[in-house]
C-alpha positions in Angstrom: -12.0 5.0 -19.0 -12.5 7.8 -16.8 -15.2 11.0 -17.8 -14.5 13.8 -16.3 -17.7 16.3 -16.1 -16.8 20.0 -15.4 -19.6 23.0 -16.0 -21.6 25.5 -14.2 -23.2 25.1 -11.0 -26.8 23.8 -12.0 -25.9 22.7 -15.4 -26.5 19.4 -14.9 -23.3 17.6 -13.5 -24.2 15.5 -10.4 -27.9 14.0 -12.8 -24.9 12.9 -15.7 -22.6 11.9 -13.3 -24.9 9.4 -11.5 -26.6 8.3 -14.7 -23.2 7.5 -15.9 -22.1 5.3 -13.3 -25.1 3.4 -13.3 -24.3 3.0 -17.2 -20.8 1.6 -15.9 -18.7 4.4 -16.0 -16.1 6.0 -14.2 -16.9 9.8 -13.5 -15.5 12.4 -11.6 -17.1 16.1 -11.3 -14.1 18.4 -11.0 -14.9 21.7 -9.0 -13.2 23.6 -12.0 -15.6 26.3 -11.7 -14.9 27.1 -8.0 -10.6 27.3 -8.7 -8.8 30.1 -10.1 -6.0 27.5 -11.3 -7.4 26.9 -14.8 -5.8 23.3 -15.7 -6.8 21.8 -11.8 -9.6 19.6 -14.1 -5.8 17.6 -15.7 -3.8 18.1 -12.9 -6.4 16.7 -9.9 -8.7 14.7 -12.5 -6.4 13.5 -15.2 -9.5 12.8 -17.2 -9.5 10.3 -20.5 -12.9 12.2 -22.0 -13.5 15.9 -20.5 -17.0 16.7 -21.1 -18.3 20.2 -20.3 -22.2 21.3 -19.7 -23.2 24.6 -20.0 -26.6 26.4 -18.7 -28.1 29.9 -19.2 -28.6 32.2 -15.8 -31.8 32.0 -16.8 -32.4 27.9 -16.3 -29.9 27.6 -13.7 -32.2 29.9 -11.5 -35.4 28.0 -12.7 -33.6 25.0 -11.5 -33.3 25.9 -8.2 -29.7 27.3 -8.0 -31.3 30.5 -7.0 -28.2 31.4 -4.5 -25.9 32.7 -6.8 -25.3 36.0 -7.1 -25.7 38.1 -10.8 -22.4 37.5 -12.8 -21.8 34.7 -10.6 -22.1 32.4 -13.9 -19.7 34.5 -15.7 -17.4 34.1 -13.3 -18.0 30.6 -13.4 -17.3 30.4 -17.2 -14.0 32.2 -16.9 -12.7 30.1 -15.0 -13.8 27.0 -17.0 -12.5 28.6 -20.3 -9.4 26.1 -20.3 -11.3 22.8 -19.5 -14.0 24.4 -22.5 -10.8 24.8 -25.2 -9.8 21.4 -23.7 -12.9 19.2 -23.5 -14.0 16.7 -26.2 -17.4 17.2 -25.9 -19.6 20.4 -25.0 -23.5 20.3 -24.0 -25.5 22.9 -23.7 -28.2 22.0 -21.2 -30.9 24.8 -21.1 -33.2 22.4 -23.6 -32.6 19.2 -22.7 -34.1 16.9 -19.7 -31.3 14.7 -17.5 -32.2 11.4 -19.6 -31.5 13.7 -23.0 -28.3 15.1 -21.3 -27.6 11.3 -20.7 -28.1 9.5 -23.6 -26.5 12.6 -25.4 -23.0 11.3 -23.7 -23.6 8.1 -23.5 -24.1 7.9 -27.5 -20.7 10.4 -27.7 -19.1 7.8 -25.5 -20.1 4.5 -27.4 -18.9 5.8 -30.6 -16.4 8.3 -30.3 -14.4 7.1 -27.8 -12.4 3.6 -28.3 
């Protein structure tokens, strides 16, 4: 099976994706957020679970992503608005340490996908 993580920059995606993997899985992080070609996520990852983390401004500067500039994230978001409509699970990050993020999907992936 192959999980396909697309989100924000600082939302969380490289933490999931290596947690992941060493839970057995195959992951790819699609660059969605960087294209202006709004199905790249199917056409490059060709995912069989699209999951999509989320952040506030807010915690993506408190996590260190303090490079972006102001509506950077909303620029970011539009262009993940397919892959959003599209994926099968969403997480909103702000609250939630990596190992919550984690066992979040990894429960989503025991029992809702065969």
């Amino acid at each position: 099976m192959r999980v396909v993580l697309v989100g924000v920059c600082g939302s969380g995606k490289t933490a999931l994706a290596q947690g992941l993997r060493r839970l057995g899985y195959e992951v790819r992080e699609c660059g969605q957020e960087h294209s202006e070609v709004p199905y790249m996520w199917q056409a490059i990852s060709r995912p069989d679970v699209l999951i999509y983390l989320d952040a506030s401004e807010e915690v993506i500067y408190r996590r260190g992503q303090r490079h972006y500039v102001v509506g950077c994230v909303d620029e970011q978001r539009r262009r993940l608005a397919h892959a959003r409509m599209h994926c099968d699970l969403y997480v909103m990050t702000d609250d939630l340490a990596e190992a919550q993020v984690l066992a979040q999907v990894a429960e989503f992936l025991a029992y809702h996908v065969p």
